[in-house]
C-alpha positions as a printed NumPy array, in Angstrom:
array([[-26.48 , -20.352,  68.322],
       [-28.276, -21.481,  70.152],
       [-28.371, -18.243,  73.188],
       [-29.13 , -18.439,  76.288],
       [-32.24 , -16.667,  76.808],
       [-34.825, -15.262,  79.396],
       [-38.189, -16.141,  76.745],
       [-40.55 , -18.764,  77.485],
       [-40.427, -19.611,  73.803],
       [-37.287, -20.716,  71.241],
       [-36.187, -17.652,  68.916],
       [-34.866, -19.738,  66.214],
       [-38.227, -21.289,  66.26 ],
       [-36.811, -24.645,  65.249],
       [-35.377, -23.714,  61.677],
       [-32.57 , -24.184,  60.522],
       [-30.854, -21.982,  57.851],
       [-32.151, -24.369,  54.744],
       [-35.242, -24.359,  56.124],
       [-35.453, -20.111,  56.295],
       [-34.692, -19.975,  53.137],
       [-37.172, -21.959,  51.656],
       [-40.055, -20.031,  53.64 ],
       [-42.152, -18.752,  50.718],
       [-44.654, -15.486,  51.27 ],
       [-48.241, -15.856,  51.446],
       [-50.583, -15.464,  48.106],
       [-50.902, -12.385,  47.474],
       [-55.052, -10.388,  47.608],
       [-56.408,  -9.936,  44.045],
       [-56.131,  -6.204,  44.603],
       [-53.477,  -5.841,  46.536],
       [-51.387,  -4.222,  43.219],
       [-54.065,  -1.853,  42.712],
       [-54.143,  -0.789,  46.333],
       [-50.319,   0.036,  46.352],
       [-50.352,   1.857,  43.12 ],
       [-53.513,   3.895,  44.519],
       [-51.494,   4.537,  47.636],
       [-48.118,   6.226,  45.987],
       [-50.183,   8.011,  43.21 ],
       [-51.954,   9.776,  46.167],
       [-48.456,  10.426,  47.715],
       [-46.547,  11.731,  44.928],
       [-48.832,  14.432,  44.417],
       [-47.894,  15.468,  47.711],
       [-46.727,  18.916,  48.391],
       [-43.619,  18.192,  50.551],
       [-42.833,  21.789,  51.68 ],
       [-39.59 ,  20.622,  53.267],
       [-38.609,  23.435,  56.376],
       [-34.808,  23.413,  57.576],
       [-32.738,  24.927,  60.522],
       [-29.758,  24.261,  61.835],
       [-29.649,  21.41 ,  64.753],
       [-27.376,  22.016,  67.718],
       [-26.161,  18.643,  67.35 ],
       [-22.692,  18.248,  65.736],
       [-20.489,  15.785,  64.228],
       [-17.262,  16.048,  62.286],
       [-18.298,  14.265,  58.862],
       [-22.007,  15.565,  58.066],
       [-23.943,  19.325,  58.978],
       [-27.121,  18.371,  60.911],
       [-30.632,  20.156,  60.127],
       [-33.391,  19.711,  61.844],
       [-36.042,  18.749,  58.878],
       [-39.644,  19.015,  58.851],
       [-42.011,  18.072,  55.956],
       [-45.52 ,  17.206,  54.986],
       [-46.633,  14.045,  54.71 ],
       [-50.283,  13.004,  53.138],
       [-53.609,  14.134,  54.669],
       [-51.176,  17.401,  55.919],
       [-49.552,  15.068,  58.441],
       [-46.172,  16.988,  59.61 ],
       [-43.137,  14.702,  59.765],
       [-40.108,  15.763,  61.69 ],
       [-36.44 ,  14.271,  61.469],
       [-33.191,  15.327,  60.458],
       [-30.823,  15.878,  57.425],
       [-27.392,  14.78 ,  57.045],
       [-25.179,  16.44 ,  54.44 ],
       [-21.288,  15.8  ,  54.372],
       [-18.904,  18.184,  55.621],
       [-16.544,  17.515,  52.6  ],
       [-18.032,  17.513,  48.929],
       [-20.979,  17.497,  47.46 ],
       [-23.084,  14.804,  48.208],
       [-22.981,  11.872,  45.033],
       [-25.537,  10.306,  46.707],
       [-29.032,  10.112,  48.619],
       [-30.195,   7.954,  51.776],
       [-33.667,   7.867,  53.273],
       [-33.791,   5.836,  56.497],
       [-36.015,   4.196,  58.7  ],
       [-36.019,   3.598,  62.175],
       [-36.8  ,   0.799,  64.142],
       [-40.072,   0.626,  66.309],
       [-37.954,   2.266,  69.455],
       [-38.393,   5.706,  67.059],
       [-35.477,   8.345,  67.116],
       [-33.872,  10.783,  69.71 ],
       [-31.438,  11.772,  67.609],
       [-30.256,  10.317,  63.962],
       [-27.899,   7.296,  63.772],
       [-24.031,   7.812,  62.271],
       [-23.153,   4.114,  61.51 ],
       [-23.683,   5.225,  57.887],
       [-21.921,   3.532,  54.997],
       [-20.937,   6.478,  52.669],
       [-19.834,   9.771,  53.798],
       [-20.292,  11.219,  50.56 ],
       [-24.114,  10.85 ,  51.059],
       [-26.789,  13.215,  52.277],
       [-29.163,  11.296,  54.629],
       [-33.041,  11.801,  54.978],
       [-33.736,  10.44 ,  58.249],
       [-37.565,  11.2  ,  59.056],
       [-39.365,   9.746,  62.146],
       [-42.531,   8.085,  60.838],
       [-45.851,   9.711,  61.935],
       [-46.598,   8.86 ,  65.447],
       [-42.828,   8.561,  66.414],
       [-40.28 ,   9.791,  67.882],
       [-40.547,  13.536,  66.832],
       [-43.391,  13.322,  64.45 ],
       [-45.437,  12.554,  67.91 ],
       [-49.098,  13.42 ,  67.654],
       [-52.597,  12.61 ,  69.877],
       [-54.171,  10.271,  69.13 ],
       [-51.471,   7.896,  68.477],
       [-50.033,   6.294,  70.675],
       [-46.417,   6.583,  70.49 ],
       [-46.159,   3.158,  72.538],
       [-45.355,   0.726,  69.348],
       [-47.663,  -1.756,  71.111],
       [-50.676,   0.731,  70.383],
       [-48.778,   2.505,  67.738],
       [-49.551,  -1.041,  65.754],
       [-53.24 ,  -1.296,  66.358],
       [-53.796,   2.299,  64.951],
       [-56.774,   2.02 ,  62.726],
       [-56.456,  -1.859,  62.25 ],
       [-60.008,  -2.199,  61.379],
       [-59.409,  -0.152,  58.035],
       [-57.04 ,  -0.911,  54.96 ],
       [-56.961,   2.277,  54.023],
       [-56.365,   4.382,  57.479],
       [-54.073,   1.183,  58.911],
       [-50.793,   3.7  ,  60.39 ],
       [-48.29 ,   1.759,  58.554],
       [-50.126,   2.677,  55.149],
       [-50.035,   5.994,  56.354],
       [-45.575,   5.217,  57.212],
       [-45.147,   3.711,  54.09 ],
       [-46.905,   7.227,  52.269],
       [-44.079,   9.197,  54.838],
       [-41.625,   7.012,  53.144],
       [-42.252,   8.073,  49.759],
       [-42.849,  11.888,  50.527],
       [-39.613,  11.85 ,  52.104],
       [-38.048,  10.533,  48.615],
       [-39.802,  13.81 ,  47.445],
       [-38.489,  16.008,  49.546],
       [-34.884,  14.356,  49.223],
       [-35.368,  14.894,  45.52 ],
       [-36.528,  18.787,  45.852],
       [-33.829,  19.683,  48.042],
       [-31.073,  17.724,  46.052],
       [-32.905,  17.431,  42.396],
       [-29.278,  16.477,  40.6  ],
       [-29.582,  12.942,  42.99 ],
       [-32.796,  11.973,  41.194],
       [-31.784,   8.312,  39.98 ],
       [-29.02 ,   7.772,  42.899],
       [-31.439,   7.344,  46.028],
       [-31.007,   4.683,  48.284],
       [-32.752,   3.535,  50.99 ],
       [-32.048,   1.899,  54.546],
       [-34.399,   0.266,  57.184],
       [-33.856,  -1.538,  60.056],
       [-37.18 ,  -3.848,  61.702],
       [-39.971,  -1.606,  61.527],
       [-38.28 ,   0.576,  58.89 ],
       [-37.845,  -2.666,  57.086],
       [-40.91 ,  -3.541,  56.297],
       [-41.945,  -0.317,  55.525],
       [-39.378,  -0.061,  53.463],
       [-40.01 ,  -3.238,  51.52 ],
       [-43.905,  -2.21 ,  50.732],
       [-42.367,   1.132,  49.606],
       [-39.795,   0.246,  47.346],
       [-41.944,  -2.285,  45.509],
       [-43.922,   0.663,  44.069],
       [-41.239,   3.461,  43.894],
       [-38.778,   3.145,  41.171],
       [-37.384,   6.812,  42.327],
       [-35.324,   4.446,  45.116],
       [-32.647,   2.673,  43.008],
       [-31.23 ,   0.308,  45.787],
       [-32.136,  -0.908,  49.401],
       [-31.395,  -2.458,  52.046],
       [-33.756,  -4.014,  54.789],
       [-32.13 ,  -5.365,  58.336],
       [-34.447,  -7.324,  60.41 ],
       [-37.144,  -6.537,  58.267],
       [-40.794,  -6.526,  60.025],
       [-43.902,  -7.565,  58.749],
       [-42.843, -10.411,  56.761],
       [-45.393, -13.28 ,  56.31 ],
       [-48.333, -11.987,  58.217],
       [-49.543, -15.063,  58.798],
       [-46.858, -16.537,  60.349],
       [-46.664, -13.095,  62.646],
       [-49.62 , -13.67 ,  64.132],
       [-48.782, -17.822,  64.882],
       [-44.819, -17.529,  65.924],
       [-45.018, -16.701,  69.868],
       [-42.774, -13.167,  69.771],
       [-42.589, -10.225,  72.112],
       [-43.019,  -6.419,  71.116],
       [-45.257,  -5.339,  68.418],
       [-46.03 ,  -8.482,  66.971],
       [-47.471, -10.258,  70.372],
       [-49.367,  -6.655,  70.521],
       [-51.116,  -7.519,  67.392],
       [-51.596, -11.15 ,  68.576],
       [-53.253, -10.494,  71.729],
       [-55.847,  -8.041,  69.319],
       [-56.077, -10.165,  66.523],
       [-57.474, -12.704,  68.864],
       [-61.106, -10.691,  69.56 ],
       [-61.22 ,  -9.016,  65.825],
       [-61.812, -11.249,  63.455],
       [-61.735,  -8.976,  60.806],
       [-57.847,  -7.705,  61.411],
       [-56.394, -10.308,  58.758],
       [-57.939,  -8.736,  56.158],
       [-56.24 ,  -5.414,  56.449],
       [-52.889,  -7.215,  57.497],
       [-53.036,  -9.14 ,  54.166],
       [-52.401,  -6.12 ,  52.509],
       [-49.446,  -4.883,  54.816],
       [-47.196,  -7.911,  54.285],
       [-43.635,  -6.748,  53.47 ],
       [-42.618, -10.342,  52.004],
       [-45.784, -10.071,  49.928],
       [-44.755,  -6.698,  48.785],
       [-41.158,  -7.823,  48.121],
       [-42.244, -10.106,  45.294],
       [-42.742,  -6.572,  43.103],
       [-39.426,  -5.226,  44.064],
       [-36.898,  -4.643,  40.982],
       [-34.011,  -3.007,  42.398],
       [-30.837,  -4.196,  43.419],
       [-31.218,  -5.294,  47.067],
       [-29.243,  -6.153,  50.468],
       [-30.959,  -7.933,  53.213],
       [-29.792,  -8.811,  56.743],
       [-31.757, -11.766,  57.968],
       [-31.193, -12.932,  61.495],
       [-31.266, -16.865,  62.414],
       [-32.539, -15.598,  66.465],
       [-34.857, -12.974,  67.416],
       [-37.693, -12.685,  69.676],
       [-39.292,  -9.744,  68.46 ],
       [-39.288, -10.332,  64.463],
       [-39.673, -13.965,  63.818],
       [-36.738, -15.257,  61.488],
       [-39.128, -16.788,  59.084],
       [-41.153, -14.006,  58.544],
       [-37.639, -11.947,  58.043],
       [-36.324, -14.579,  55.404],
       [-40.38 , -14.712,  53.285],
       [-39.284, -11.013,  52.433],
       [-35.807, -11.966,  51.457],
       [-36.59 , -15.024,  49.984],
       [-39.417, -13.519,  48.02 ],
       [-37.254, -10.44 ,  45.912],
       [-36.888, -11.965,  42.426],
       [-34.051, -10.217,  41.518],
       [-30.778,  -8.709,  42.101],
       [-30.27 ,  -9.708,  46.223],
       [-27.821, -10.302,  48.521],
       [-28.097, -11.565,  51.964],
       [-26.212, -11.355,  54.977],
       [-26.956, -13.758,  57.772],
       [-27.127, -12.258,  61.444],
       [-26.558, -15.021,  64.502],
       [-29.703, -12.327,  66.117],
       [-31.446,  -9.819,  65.822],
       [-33.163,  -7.653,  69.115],
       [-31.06 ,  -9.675,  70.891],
       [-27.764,  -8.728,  72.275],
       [-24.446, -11.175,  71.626],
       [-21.26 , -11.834,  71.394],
       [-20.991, -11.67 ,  68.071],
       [-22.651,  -8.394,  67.34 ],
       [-20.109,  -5.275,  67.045],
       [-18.031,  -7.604,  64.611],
       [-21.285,  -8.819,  62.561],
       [-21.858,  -4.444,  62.655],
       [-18.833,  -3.791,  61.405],
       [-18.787,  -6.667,  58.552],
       [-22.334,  -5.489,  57.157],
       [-21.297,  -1.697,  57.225],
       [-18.025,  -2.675,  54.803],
       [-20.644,  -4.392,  52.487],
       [-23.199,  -1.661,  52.339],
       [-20.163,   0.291,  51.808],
       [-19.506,  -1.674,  48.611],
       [-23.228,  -2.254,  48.027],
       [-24.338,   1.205,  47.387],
       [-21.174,   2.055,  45.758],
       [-22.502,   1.711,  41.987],
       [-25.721,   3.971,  43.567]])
């Protein structure tokens, strides 16, 4: 810190680590409680009619299946499951992916005795379908004129259906799910697990969507300038982003959680990153990342020190 970078704007946007952690979220709508709570009732009484085969991709600690489910409104939701090769599982993982989506599921995983839900949100990767756009800089704008259509509403319900189907395929796991997000899957995950006490412990890296308001001002590529450049001839945008704010969210979040928070990154502004950190009341660590979206020195040892504490994190899980 500071990198040498190609962007015509500073990363760090000027703050230094005292000053990230004093970024507060915004106020929260009158209704935006009721909204959430509307939201997961609607998606628990979801039908998750999880389907499983075999995936021809291999690897020596966990079985792969290809996984597909259904999500609210019918929407199908493709991914994969993870079980370990050795023992039964003690635990349960639902992940989400960053904005890039999925071509096949991730292995840096903290606990091999887990069994890993890793769905692609609808829209992505292989839950693909006309007409979204699985470009995240239209993926974003999907039904921003409405609260209640917005996408990520509808990849926050995903979220919670794929707790579901976790829970119906491994019912002796209810009370030891965790969950893991990464940018995107971040801030999804933070608006989830503020209403779902079925997830027991998180943790959010890079998390996305923090601080709306401060999204739309803090020059950034990716997604968020995406939603600048639109918020800029619809007025009426705001509104439904008010209600999609992951540090807002985080305020009702209970359980134990781990956040990775990165001082650098073009593509999720830090202070937006540190609102939803900043903004858990409870039970929270934080690890500090020199950058995130950004490639540096630093990285594969920063990797390997927050694996070894997730390790320990979701240990008591």
């Amino acid at each position: 810190m500071p990198f040498a970078h190609p962007y015509a704007f500073d990363p760090s946007y000027g703050y230094s680590l005292e000053a990230l952690l004093a970024v507060e979220p915004p106020v929260e709508p009158p209704d935006f409680g009721a909204f959430w709570r509307t939201r997961y009732a609607r998606a628990l009484a979801v039908e998750p009619n999880p389907r499983l085969r075999i995936s021809s991709k291999t690897h020596p600690r966990f079985r792969i299946h290809n996984l597909e489910y259904d999500s609210t409104d019918g929407f199908p939701i493709r991914g994969w499951l993870l079980t370990p090769r050795v023992g039964s599982p003690r635990r349960g993982f639902v992940l989400g992916h960053g904005y890039g989506g999925l071509e096949a599921p991730p292995y840096d995983l903290p606990r091999d005795d887990g069994v890993y839900l890793v769905p692609c949100f609808r829209g992505l990767g292989r839950s693909q379908r006309p007409p979204i756009s699985p470009d995240p800089n239209w993926h974003v704008l999907h039904d921003i004129d409405s609260r209640d259509n917005y996408i990520l509403g509808g990849c926050v319900d995903d979220l919670w259906v794929g707790v579901s189907t976790l829970l119906l395929l491994f019912p002796e796991l209810s009370g030891h799910v965790g969950y893991l997000g990464i940018s995107f899957g971040g801030g999804i995950g933070a608006m989830a697990i503020a209403s779902d006490a079925r997830i027991a412990r998180g943790h959010l890296n890079v998390p996305s969507f923090g601080h709306q308001s401060l999204r739309l001002a803090l020059p950034s590529i990716g997604s968020a300038a995406a939603v600048q450049r639109f918020v800029g001839t619809q007025g009426r945008i705001s509104e439904t982003l008010a209600y999609f704010d992951a540090a807002v969210a985080a305020r009702s979040i209970r359980q134990p959680m781990h956040v990775a928070a990165a001082r650098f990154d073009p593509a999720v502004a830090p202070p937006g990153q540190f609102a939803v950190y900043n903004a858990i009341p409870g039970d929270k660590r934080l690890f500090v990342l020199e950058a995130g979206h950004f490639d540096y020195p630093g990285r594969a040892r920063q990797t390997q020190d927050l694996l070894a504490q997730l390790w320990a994190f979701f240990a008591p899980l």
